[in-house]
C-alpha positions as a Python dict, from the first residue, in 0.01 Angstrom:
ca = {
    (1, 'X'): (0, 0, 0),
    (2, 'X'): (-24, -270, -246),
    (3, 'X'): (133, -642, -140),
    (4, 'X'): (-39, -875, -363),
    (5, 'X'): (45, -1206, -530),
    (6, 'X'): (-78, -1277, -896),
    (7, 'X'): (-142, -1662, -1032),
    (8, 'X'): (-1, -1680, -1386),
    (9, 'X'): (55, -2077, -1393),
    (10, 'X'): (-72, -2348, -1148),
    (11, 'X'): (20, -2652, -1376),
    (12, 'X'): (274, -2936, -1273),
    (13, 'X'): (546, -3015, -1546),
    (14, 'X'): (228, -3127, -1785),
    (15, 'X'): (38, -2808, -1900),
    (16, 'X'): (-285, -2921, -1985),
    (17, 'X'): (-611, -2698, -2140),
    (18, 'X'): (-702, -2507, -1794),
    (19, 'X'): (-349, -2454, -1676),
    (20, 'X'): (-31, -2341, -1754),
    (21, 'X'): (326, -2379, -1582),
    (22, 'X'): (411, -2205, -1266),
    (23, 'X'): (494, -1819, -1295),
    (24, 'X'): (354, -1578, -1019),
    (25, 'X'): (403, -1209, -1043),
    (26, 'X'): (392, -1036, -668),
    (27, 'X'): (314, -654, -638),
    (28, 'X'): (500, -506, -353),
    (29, 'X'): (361, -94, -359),
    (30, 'X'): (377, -110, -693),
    (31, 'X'): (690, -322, -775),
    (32, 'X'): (660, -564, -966),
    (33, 'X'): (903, -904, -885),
    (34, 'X'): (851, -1230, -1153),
    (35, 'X'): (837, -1569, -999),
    (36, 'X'): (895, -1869, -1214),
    (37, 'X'): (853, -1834, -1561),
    (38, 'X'): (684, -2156, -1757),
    (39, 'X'): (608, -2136, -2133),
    (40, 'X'): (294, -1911, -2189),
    (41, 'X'): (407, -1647, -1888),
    (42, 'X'): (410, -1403, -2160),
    (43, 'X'): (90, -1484, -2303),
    (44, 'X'): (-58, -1492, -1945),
    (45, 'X'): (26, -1159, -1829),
    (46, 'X'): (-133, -971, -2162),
    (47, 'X'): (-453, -1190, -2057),
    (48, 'X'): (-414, -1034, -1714),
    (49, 'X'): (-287, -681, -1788),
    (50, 'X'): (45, -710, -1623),
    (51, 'X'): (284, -471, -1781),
    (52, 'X'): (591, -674, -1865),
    (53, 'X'): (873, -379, -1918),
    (54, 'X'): (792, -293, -1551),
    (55, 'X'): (944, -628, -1391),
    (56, 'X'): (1269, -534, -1303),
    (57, 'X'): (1360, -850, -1107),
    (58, 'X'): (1306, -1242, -1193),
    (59, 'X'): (1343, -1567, -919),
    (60, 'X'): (1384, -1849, -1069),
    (61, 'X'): (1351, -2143, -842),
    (62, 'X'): (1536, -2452, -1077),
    (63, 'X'): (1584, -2573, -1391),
    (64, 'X'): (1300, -2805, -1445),
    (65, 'X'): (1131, -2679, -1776),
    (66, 'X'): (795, -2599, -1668),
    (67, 'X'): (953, -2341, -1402),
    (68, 'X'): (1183, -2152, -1634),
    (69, 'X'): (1141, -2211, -2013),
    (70, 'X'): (945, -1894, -2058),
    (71, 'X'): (1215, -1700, -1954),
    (72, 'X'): (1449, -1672, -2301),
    (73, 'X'): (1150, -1582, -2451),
    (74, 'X'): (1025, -1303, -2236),
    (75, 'X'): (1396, -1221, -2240),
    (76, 'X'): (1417, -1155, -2642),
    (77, 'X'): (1068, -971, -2621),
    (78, 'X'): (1211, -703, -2397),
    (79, 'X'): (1484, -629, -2632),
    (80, 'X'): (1261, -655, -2921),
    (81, 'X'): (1064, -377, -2769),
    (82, 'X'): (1313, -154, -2659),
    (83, 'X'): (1357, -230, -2296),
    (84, 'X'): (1659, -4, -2225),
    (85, 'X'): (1623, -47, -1832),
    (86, 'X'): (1855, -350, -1648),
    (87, 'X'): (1690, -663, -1540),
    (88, 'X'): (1808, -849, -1247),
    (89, 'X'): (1778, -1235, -1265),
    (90, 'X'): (1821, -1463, -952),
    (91, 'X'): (1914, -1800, -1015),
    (92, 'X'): (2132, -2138, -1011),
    (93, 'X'): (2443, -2041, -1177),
    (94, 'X'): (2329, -2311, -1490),
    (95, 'X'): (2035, -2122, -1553),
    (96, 'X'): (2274, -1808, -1658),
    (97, 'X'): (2467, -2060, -1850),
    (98, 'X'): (2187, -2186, -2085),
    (99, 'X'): (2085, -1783, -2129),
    (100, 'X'): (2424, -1730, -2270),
    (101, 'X'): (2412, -1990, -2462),
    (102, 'X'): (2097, -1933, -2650),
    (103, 'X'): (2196, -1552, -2701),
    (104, 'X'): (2502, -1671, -2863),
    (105, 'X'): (2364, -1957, -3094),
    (106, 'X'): (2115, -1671, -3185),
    (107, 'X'): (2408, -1388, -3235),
    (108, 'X'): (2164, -1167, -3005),
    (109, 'X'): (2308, -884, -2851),
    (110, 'X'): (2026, -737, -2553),
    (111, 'X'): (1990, -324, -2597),
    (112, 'X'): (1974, -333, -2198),
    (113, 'X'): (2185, -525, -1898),
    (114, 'X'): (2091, -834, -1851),
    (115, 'X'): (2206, -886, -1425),
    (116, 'X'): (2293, -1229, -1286),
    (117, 'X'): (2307, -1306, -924),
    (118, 'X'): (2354, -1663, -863),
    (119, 'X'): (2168, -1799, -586),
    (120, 'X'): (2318, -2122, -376),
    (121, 'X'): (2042, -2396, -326),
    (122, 'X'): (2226, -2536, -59),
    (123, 'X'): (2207, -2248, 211),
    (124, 'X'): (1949, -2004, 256),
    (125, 'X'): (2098, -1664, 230),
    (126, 'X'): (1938, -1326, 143),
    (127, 'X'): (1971, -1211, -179),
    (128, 'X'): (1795, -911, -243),
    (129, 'X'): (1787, -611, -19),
    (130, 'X'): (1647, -216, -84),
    (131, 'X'): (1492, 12, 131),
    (132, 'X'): (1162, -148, 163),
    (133, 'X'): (1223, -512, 151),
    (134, 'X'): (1413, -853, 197),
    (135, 'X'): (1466, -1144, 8),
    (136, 'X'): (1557, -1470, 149),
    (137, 'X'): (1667, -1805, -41),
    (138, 'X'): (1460, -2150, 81),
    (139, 'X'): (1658, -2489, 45),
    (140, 'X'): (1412, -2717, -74),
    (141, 'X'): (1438, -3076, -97),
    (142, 'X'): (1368, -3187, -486),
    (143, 'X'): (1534, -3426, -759),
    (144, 'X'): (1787, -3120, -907),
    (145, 'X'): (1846, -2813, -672),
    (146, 'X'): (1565, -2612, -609),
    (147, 'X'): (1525, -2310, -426),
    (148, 'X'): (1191, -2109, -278),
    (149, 'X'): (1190, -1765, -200),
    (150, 'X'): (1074, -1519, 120),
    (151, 'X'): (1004, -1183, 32),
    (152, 'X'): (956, -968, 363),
    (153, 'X'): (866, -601, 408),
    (154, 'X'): (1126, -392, 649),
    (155, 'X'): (933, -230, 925),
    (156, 'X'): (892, 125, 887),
    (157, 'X'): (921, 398, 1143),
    (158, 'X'): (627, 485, 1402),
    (159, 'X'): (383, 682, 1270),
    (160, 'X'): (373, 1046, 1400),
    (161, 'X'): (75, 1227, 1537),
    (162, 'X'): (130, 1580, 1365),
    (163, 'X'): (-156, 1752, 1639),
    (164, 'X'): (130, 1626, 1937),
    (165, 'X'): (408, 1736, 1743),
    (166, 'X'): (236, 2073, 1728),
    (167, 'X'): (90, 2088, 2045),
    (168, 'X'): (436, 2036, 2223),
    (169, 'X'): (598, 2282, 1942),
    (170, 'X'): (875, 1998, 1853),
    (171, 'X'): (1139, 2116, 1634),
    (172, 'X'): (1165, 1929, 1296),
    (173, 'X'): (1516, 1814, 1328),
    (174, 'X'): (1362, 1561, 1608),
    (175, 'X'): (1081, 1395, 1431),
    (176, 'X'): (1345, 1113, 1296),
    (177, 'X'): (1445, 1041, 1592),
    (178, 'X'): (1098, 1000, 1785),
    (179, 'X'): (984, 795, 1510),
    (180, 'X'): (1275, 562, 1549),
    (181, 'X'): (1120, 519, 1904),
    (182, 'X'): (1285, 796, 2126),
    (183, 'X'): (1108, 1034, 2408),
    (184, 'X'): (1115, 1407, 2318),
    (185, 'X'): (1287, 1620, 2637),
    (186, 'X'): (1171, 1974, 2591),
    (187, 'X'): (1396, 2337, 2719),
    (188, 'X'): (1271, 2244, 3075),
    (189, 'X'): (1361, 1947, 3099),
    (190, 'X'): (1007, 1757, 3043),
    (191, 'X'): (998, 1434, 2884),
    (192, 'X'): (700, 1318, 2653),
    (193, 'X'): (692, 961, 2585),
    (194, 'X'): (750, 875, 2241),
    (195, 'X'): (374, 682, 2293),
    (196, 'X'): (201, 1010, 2301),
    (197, 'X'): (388, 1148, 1963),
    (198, 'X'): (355, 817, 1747),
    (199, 'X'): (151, 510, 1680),
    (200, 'X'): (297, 202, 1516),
    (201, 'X'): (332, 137, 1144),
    (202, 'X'): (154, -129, 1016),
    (203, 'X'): (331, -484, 1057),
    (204, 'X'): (565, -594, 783),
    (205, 'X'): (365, -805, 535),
    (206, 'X'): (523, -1159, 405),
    (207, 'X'): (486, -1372, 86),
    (208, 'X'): (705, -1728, 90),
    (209, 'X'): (721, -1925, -209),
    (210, 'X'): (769, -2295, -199),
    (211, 'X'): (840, -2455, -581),
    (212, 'X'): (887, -2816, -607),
    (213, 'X'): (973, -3005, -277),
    (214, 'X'): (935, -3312, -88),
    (215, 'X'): (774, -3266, 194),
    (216, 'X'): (1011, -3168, 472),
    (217, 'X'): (1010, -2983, 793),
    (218, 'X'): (1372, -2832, 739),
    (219, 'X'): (1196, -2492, 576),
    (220, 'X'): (942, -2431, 908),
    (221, 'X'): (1178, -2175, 1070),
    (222, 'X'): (1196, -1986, 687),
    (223, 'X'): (849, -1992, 638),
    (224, 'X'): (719, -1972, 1037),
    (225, 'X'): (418, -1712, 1060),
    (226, 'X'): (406, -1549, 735),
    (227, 'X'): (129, -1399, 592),
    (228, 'X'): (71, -1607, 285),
    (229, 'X'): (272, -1916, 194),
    (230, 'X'): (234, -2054, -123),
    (231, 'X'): (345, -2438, -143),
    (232, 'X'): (332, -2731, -418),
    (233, 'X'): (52, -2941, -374),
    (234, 'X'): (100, -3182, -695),
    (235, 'X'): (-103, -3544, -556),
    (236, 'X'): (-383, -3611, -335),
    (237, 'X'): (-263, -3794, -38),
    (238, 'X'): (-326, -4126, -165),
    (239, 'X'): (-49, -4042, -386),
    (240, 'X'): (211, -4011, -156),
    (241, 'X'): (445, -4295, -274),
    (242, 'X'): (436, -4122, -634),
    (243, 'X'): (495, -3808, -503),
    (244, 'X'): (774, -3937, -242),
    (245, 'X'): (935, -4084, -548),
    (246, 'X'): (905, -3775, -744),
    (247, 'X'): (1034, -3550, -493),
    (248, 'X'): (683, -3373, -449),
    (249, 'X'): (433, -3300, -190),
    (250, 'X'): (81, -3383, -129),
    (251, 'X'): (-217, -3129, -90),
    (252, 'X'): (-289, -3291, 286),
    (253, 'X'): (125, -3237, 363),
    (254, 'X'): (174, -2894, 243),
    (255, 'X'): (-193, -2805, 529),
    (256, 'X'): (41, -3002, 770),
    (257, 'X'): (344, -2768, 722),
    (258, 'X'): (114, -2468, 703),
    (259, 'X'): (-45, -2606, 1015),
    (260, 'X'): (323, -2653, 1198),
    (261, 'X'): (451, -2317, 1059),
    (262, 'X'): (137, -2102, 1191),
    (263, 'X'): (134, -1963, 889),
    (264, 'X'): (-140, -1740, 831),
    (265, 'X'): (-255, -1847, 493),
    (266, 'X'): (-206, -2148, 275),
    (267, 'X'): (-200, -2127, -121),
    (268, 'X'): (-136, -2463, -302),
    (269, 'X'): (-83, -2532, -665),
    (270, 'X'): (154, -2686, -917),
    (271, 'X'): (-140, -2920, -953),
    (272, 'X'): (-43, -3274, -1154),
    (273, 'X'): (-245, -3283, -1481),
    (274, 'X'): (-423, -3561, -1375),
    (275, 'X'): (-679, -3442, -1161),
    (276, 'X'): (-937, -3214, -1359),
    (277, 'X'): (-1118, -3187, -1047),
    (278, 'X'): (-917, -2930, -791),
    (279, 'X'): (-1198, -2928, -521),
    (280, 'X'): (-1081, -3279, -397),
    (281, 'X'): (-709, -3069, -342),
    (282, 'X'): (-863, -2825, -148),
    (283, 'X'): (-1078, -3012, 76),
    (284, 'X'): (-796, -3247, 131),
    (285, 'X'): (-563, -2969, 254),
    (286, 'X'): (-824, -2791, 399),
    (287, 'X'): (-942, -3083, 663),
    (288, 'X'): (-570, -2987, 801),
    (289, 'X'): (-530, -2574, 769),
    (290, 'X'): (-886, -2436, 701),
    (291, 'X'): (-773, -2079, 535),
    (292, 'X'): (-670, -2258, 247),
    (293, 'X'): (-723, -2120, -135),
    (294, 'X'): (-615, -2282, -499),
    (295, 'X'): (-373, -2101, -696),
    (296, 'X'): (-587, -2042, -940),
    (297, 'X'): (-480, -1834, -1271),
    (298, 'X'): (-597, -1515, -1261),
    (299, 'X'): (-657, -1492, -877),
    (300, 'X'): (-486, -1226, -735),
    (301, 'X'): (-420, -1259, -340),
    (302, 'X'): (-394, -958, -100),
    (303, 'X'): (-158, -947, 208),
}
């Protein structure tokens, strides 16, 4: 099943010709979740045949304009085009403010139900939930309150193996309960071990989003061991009074938290305009936490 990321915008707060502003779209089995939407999201997902009407859920991480001044837009084309299904959008409780505000300067009325649920920056909390996965706040440390975002699978049941079940002539009322982990006793009294009726399920996959941050070990125990973390990586390291000053991290500091976190894989971006060249990025971070990869747009990253 499908748990892949998608790079719409790898830009810091100065789009330039390459790049555009962050927005990711991740593809959990299907689902598709919106993260971060800079100006040109919309354009950038009919470039890369995502199907807009089917995001049902938006994160936006803060209110600096090249992480969320796509959104109104992309809000007005749904309604334009008939989007009758709700939306949820996760945010600061400003961000729902300036929405309301534009809708009523522009007397615009949405055909479907626009959902807010405000999201604290100063605790990390979970604030999505369904049957198949979690989502987690991330306090980050930047100028205005920002917030990242861990999206975790649930683990499913054990697996059963349908020639045991059959062999031993289980009843089906049972086969919830051995794939929750229980041993079968049979009419005489014989236990099977639930080992012989099941296998595991796959491990639950993991995506962490870190927006704009200064680098700081405070988000290790959010982001320890997951699958794929994606993290700012605006300066080289030779940069790192300008990005201490600007509340961002360097391409050799977010390795170094990928490094400390054991994550499993490292994806930088939000790349300051300045450099044309994003090899010297890479290496950088990549002298630290080998399995390293640019956010580039377009790139689409399996878990």
């Amino acid at each position: 099943m499908k748990f892949e990321v998608t790079i719409l915008g790898s830009s810091s707060a100065t789009p330039i010709y390459t790049r555009h502003p962050t927005a990711q779209v991740l593809n959990i089995r299907e689902r598709l979740f919106l993260i971060d939407c800079g100006e040109g999201t919309q354009m950038q997902m009919m470039r890369y045949k995502i199907k807009m009407q089917r995001i049902s859920h938006i994160f936006i991480s803060h209110l600096h304009g090249d992480h969320y001044l796509g959104l109104m837009g992309m809000i007005s084309t749904m309604h334009l085009q008939g989007r009758i299904n709700e939306l949820h959008l996760y945010g600061q409780q400003d961000l729902m403010d300036v929405l309301e505000m534009q809708l009523r300067l522009s007397n615009t009325i949405l055909r479907y139900n626009l959902i807010f649920h405000a999201v604290r920056h100063y605790v990390s909390s979970l604030i999505f939930e369904d049957e198949d996965i979690l989502v987690r706040s991330i306090v980050l440390n930047h100028r205005i309150p920002c917030t990242g975002f861990l999206f975790r699978e649930k683990q499913k049941p054990r697996k059963l193996l349908i020639n045991k079940m059959q062999q031993y002539n289980i009843p089906f009322i049972y086969f919830n309960k051995i794939k929750n982990g229980e041993d079968y006793e049979d009419d005489y009294g014989n236990i099977i071990k639930n080992d012989e009726l099941t296998v595991p399920s796959p491990p639950p996959r993991s995506y962490a989003f870190c927006s704009d941050t200064i680098y700081d070990e405070n988000i290790l125990n959010d982001v320890r061991a997951v699958d794929l973390l994606y993290h700012e990586a605006t300066f080289l390291h030779d940069m790192e009074d300008r990005a201490r000053a600007t509340y961002h991290t360097t391409s050799l500091q977010a390795a170094e938290l990928a490094k400390k976190a054991e994550v499993k894989k490292l994806l930088i971006g939000h790349f300051s305009a300045r450099y044309k060249n994003l090899a010297l990025l890479l290496d950088e971070a990549k002298s630290v936490f080998q399995n390293t990869e640019l956010a580039l747009e377009g790139l689409r990253f399996a878990v």
